[in-house]
Backbone as a chain_set.jsonl record, in Angstrom:
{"seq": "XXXXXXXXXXXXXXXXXXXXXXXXXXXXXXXXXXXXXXXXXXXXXXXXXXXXXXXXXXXXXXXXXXXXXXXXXXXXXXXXXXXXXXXXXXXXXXXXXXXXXXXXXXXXXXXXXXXXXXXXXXXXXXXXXXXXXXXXXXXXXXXXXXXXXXXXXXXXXXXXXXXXXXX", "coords": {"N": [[139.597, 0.038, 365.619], [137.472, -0.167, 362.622], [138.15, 0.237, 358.869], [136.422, 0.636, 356.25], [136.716, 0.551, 353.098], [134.367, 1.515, 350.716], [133.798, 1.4, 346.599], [137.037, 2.195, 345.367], [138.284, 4.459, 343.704], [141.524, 6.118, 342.0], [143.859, 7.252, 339.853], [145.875, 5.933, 339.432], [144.338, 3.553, 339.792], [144.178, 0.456, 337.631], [141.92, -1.004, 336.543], [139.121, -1.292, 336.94], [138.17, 1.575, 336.758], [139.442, 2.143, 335.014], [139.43, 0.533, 332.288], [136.379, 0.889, 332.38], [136.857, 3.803, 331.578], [138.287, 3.105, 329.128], [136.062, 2.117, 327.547], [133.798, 3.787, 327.373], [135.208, 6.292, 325.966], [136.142, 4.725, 323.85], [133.601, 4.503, 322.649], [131.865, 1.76, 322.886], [131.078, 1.679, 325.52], [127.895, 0.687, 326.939], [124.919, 1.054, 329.404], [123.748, -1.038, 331.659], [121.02, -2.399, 332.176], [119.005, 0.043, 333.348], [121.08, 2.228, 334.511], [120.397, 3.953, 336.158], [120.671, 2.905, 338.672], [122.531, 2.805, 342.166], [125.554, 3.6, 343.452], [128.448, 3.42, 346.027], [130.704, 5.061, 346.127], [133.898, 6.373, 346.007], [137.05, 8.785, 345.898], [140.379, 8.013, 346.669], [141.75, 10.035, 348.03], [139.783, 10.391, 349.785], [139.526, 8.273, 351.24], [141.828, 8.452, 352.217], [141.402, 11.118, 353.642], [139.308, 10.2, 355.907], [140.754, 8.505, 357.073], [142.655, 9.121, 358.693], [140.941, 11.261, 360.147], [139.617, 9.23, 361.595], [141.839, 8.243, 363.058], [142.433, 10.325, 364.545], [140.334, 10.331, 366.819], [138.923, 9.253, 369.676], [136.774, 7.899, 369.828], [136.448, 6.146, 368.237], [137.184, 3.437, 368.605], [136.978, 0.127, 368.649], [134.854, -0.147, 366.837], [133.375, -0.114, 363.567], [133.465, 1.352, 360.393], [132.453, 2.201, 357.332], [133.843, 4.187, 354.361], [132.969, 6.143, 352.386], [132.079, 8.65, 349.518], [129.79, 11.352, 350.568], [127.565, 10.924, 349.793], [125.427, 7.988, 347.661], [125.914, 7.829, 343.904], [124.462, 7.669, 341.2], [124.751, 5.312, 338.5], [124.548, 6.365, 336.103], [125.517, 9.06, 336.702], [128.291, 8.474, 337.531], [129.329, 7.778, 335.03], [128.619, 9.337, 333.48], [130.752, 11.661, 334.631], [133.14, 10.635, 333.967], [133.188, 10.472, 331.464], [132.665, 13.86, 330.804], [135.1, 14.594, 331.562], [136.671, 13.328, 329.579], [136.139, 14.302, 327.535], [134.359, 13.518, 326.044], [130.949, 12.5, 324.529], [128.745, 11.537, 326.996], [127.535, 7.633, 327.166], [124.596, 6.372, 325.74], [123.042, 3.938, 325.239], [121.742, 1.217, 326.566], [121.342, -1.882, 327.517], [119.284, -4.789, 328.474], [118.981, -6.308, 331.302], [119.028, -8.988, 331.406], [119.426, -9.903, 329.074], [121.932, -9.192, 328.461], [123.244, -10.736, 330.397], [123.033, -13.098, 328.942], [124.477, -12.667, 326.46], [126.741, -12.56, 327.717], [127.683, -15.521, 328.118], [128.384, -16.691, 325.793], [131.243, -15.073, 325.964], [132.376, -15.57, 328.351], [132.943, -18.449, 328.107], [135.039, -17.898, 325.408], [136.701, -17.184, 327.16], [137.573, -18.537, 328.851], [138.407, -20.565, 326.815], [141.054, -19.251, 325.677], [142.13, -18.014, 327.4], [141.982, -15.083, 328.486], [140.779, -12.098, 329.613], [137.155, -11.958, 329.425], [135.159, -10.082, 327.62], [132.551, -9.032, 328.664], [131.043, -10.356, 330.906], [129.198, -12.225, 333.493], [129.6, -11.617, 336.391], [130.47, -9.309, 335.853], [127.919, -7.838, 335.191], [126.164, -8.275, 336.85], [127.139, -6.879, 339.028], [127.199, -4.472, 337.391], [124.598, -3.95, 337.307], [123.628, -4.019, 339.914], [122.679, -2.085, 343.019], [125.005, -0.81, 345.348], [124.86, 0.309, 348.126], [125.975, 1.714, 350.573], [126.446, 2.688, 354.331], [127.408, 5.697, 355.53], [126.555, 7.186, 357.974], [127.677, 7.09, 360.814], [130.379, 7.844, 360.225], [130.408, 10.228, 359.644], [129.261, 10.939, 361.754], [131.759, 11.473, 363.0], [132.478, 13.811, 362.356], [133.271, 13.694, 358.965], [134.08, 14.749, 355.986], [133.834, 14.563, 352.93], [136.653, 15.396, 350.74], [137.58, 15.316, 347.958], [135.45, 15.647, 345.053], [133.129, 14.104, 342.963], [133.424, 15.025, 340.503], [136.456, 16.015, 340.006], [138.018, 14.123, 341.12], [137.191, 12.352, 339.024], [138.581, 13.846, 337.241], [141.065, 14.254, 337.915], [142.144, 11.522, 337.826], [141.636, 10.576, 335.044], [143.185, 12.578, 333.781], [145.314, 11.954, 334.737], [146.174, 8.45, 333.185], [145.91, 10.034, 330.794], [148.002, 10.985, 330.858], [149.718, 9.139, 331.181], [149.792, 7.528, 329.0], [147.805, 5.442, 328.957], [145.219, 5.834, 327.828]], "CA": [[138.737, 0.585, 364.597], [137.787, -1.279, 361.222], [137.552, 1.117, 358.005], [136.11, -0.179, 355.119], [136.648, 1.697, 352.382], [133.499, 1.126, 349.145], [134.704, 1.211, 345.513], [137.7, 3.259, 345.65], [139.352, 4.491, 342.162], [142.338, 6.796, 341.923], [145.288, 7.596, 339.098], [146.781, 4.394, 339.115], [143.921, 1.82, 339.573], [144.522, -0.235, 336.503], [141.533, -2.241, 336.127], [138.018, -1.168, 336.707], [137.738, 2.321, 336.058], [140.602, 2.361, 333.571], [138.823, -0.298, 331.509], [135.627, 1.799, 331.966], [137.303, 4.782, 330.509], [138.455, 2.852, 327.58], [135.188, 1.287, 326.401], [133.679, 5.153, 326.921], [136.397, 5.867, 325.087], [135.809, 3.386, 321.97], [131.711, 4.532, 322.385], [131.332, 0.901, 323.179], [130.287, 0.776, 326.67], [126.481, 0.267, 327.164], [124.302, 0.583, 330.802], [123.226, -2.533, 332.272], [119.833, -2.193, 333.454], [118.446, 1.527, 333.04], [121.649, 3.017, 335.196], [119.71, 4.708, 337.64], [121.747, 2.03, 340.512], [123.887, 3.748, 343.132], [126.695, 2.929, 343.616], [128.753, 3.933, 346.885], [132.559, 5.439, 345.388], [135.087, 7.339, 346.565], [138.253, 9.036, 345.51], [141.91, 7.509, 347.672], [142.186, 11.029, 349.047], [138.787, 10.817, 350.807], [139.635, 7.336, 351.91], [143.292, 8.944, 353.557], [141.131, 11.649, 355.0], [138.35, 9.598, 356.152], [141.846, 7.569, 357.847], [142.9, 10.405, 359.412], [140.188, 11.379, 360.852], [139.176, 8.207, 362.492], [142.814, 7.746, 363.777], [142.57, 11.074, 365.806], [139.457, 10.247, 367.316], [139.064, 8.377, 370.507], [135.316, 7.151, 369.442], [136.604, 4.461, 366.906], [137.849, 2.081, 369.673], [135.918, -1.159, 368.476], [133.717, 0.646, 366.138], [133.555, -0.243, 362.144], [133.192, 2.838, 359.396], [132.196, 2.462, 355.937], [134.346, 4.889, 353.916], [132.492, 6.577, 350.761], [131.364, 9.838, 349.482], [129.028, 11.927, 351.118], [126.162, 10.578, 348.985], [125.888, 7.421, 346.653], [125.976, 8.077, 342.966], [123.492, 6.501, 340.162], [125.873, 4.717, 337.414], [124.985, 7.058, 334.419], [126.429, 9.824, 337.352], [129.747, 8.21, 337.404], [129.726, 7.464, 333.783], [128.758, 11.189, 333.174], [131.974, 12.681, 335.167], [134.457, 10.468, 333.498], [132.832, 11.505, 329.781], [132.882, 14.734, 330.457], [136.727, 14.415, 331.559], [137.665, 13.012, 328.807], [136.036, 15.387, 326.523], [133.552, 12.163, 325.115], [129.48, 12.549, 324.985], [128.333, 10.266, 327.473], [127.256, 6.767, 326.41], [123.181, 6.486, 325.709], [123.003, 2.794, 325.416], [121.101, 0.591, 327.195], [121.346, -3.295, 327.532], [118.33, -5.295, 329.476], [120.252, -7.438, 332.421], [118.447, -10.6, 330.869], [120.401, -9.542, 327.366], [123.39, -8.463, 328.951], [123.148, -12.357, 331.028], [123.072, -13.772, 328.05], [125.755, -12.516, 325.916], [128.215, -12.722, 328.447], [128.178, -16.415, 328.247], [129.915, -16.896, 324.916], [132.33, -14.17, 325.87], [133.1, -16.269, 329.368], [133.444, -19.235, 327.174], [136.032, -17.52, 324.655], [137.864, -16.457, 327.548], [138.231, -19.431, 329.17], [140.088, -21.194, 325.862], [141.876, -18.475, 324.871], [142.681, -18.239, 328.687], [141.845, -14.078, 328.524], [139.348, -11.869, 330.464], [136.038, -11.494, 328.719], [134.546, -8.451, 327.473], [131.49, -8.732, 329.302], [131.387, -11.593, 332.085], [127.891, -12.41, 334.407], [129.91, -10.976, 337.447], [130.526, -7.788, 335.754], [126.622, -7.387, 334.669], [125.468, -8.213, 338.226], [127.979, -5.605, 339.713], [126.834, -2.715, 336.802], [122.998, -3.129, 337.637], [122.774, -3.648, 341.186], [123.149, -1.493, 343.927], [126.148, -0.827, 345.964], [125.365, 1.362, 348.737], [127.116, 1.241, 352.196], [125.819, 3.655, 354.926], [128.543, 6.118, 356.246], [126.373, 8.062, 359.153], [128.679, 6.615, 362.219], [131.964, 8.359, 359.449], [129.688, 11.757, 359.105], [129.224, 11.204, 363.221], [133.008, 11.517, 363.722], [133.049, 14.694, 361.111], [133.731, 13.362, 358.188], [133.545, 15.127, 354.754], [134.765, 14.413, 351.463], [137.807, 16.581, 350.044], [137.459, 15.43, 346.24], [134.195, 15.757, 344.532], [133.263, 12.762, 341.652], [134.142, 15.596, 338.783], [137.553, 16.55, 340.352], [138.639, 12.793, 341.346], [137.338, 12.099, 337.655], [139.522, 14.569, 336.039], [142.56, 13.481, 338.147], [142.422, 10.102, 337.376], [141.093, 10.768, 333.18], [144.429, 13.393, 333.488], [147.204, 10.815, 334.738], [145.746, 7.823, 332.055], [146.322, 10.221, 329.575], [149.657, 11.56, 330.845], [150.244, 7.839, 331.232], [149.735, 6.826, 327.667], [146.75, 4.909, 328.945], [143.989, 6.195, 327.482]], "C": [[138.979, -0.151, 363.287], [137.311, -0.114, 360.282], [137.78, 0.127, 357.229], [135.372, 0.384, 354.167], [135.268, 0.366, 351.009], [134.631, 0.981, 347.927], [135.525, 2.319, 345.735], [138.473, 3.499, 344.086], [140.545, 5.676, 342.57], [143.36, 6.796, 340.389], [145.305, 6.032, 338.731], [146.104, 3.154, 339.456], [143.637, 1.536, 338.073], [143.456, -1.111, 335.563], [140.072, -1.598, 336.419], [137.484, -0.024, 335.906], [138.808, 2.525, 335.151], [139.44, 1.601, 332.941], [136.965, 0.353, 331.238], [135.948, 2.935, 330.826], [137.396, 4.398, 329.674], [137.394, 2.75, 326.907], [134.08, 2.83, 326.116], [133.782, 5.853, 326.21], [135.769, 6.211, 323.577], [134.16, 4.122, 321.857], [131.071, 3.091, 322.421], [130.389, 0.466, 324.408], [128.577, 0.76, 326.632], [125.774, 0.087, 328.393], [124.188, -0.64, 330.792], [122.329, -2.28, 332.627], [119.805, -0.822, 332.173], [119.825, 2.727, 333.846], [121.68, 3.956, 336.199], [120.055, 3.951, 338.771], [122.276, 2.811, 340.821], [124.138, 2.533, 343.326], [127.472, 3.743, 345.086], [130.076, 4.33, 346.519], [133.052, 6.052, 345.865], [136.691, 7.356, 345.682], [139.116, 8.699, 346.883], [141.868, 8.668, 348.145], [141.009, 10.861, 350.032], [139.302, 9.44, 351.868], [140.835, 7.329, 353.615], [142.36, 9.882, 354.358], [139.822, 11.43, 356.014], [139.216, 8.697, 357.465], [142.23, 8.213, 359.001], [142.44, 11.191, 360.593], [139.723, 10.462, 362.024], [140.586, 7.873, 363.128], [142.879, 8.796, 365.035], [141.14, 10.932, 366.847], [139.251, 8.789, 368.187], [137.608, 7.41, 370.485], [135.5, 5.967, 368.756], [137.143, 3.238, 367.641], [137.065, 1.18, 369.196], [134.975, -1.292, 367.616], [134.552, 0.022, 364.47], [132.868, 0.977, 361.379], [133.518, 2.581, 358.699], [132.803, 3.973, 355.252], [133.419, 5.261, 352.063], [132.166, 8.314, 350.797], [130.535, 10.097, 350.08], [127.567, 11.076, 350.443], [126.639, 9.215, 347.659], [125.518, 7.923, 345.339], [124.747, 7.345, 342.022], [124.985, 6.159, 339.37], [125.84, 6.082, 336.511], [125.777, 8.238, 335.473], [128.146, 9.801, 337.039], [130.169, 8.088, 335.579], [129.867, 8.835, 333.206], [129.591, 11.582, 333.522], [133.022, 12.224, 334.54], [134.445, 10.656, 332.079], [133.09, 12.207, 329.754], [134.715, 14.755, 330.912], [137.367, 14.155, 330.887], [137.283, 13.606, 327.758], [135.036, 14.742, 325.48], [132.293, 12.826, 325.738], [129.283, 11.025, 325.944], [127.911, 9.285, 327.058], [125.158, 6.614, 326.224], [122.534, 4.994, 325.601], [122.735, 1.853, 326.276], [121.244, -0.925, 327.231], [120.249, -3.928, 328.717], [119.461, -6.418, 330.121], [120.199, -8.541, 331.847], [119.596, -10.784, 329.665], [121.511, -10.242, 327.767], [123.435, -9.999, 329.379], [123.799, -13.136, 329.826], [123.652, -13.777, 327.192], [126.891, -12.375, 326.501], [128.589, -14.663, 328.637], [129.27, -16.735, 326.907], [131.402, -16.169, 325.0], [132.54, -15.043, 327.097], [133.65, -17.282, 328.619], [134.593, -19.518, 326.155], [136.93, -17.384, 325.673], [138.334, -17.102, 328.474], [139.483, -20.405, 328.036], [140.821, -20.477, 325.247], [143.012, -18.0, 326.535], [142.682, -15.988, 328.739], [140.784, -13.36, 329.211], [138.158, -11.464, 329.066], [135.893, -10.109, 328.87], [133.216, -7.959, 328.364], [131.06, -10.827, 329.866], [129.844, -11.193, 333.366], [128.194, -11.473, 335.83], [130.187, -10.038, 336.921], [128.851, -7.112, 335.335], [126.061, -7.371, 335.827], [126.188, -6.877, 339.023], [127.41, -4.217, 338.749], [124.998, -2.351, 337.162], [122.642, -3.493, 339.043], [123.24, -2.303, 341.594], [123.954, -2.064, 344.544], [126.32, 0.089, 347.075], [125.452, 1.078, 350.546], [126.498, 2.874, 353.111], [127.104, 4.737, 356.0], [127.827, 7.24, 357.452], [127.671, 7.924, 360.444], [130.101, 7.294, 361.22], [131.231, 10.097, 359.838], [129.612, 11.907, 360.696], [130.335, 11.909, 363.591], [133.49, 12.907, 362.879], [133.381, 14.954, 360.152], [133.136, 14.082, 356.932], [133.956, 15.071, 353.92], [135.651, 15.443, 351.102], [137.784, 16.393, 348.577], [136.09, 15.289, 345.914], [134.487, 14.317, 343.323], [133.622, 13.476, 340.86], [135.643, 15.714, 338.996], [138.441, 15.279, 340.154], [138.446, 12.231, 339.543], [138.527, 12.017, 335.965], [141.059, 14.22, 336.497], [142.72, 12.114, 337.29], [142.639, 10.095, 335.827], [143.034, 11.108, 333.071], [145.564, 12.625, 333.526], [147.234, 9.672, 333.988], [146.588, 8.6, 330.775], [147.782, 10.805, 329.636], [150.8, 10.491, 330.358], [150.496, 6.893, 330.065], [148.674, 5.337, 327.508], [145.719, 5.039, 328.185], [144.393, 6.989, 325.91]], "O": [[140.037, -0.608, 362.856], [136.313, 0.53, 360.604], [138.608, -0.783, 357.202], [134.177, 0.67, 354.096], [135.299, -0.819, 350.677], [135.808, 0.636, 348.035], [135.047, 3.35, 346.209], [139.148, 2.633, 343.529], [140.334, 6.161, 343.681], [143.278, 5.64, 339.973], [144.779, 5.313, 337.882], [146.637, 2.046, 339.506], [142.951, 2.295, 337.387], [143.672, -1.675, 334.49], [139.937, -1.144, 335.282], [136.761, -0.106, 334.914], [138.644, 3.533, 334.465], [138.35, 2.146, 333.118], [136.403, 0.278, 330.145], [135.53, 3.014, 329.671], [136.721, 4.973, 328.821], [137.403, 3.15, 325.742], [133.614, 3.054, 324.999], [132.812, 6.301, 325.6], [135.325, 7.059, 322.803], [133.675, 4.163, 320.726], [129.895, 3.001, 322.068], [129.515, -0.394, 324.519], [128.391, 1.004, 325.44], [125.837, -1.087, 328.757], [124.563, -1.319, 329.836], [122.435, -1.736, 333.726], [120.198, -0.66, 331.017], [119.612, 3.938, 333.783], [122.559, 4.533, 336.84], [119.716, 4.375, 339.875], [122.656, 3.69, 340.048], [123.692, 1.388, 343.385], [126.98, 4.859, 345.252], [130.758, 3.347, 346.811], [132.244, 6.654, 346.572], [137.277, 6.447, 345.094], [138.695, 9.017, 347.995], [142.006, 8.428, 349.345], [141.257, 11.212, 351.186], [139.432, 9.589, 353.083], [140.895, 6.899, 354.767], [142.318, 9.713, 355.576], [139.398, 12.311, 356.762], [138.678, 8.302, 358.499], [142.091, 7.79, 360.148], [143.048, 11.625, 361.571], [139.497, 10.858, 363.168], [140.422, 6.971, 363.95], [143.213, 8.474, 366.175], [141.165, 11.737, 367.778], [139.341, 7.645, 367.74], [137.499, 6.346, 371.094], [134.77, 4.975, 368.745], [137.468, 2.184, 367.096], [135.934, 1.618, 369.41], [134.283, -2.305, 367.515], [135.744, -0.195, 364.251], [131.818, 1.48, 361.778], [134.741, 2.464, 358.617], [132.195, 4.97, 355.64], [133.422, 4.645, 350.997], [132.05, 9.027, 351.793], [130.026, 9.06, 350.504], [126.624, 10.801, 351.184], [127.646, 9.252, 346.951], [124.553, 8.671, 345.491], [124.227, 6.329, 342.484], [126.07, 6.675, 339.638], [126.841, 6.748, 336.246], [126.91, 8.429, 335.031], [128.921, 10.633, 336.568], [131.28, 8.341, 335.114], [130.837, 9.347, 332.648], [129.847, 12.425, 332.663], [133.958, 13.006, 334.371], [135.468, 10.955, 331.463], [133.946, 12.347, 328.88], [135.417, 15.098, 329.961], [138.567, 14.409, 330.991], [138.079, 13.526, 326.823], [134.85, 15.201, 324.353], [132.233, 13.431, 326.808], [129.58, 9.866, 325.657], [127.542, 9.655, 325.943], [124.679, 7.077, 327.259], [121.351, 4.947, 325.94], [123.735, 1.561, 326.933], [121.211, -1.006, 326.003], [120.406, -3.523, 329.869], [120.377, -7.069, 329.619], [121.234, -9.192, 331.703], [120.411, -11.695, 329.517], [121.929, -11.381, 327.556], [123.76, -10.657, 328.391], [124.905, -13.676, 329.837], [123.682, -14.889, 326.664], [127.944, -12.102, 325.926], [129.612, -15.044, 329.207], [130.483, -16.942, 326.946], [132.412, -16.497, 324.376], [133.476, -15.688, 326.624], [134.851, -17.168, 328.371], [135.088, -20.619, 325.916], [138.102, -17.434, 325.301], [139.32, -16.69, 329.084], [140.651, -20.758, 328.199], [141.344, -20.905, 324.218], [144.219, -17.772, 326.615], [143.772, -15.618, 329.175], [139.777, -14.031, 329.435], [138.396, -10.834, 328.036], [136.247, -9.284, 329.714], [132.943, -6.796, 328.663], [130.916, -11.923, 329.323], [129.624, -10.105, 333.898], [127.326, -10.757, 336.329], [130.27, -9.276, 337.884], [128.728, -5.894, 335.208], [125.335, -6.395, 336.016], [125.504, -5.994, 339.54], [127.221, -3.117, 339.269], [124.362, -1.301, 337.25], [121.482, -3.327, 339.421], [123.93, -1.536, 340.922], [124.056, -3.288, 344.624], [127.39, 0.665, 347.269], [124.946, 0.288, 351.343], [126.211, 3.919, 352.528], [127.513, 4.352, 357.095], [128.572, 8.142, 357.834], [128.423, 8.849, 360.751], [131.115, 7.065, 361.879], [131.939, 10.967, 360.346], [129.902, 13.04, 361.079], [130.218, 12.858, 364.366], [134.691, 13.127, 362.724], [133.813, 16.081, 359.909], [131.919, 14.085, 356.75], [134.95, 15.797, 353.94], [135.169, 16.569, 351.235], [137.989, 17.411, 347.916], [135.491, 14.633, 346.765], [135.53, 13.762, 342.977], [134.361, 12.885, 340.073], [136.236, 15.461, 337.947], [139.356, 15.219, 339.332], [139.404, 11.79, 338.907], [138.914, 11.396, 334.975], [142.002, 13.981, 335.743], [143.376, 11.902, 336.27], [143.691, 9.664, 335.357], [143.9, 10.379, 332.585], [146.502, 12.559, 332.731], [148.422, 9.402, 333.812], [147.474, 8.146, 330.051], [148.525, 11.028, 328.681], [151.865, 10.551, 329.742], [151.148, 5.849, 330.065], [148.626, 4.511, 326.597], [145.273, 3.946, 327.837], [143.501, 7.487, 325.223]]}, "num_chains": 1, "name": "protein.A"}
């Protein structure tokens, strides 16, 4: 059996949705697009019991299963659960992809001679306005149902950041 978990965040990932939260945060971040994309996400506990599941089950012999929430998300969704977690109005800000394209080159540019990651980089504008969604029927076949919700997994994660002196 091959699982193959979507975007997965938890507590201690360091780097996507941390760096979301911050610019939230600051009131800097800005959609890409209109934010109405899904996205396919999951919280690490669904992923363990998504693991779990497919290990007691004699059906997964040879078989591949996409690991995500029950349902994919739009962006402003996800952006909405980790706002309200952190006690911030969501962001209202809009950027056209073309824009967004186009001011990420001087920021790649800076962040090649300064040797730092950009603030906004072509591969992070293509990743905020497409879609991302992965089809988990053959996971939902074998019984599968999420144990954290996006507000719950939100507020974990928001909660150990700020325990963490992250955020």
């Amino acid at each position: 059996m091959i699982l193959r978990p979507t975007t997965v965040y938890d507590p201690r990932e360091k780097y996507n949705v941390l760096e979301l939260c911050r610019a939230i945060k600051k009131g800097i971040f800005r959609y890409i697009g209109s934010g109405e994309n899904f996205w396919s996400f999951t919280y690490v506990d669904n992923v363990v019991s998504a693991a779990i599941l497919a290990a007691k089950s004699k059906l997964t012999e040879g078989n591949t299963y996409f690991v995500s929430d029950e349902r994919p998300y739009r962006v402003k969704e996800i952006v909405e659960a980790f706002s309200r977690a952190m006690g911030v109005p969501p962001p209202r800000g809009h950027l056209p992809v073309r824009l967004a394209m186009a001011i990420s080159l001087p920021f790649e540019l800076y962040s090649l001679l300064t040797r730092s990651r950009p603030l906004l980089s072509q591969s992070r504008v293509r990743t905020l306005s497409m879609n991302y969604v992965y089809d988990i029927s053959r996971l939902r076949a074998l019984g599968y149902r999420q144990v954290v919700s996006l507000e719950e997994g939100a507020r974990r994660t928001v909660q150990w950041y700020q325990e963490n002196k992250l955020l």
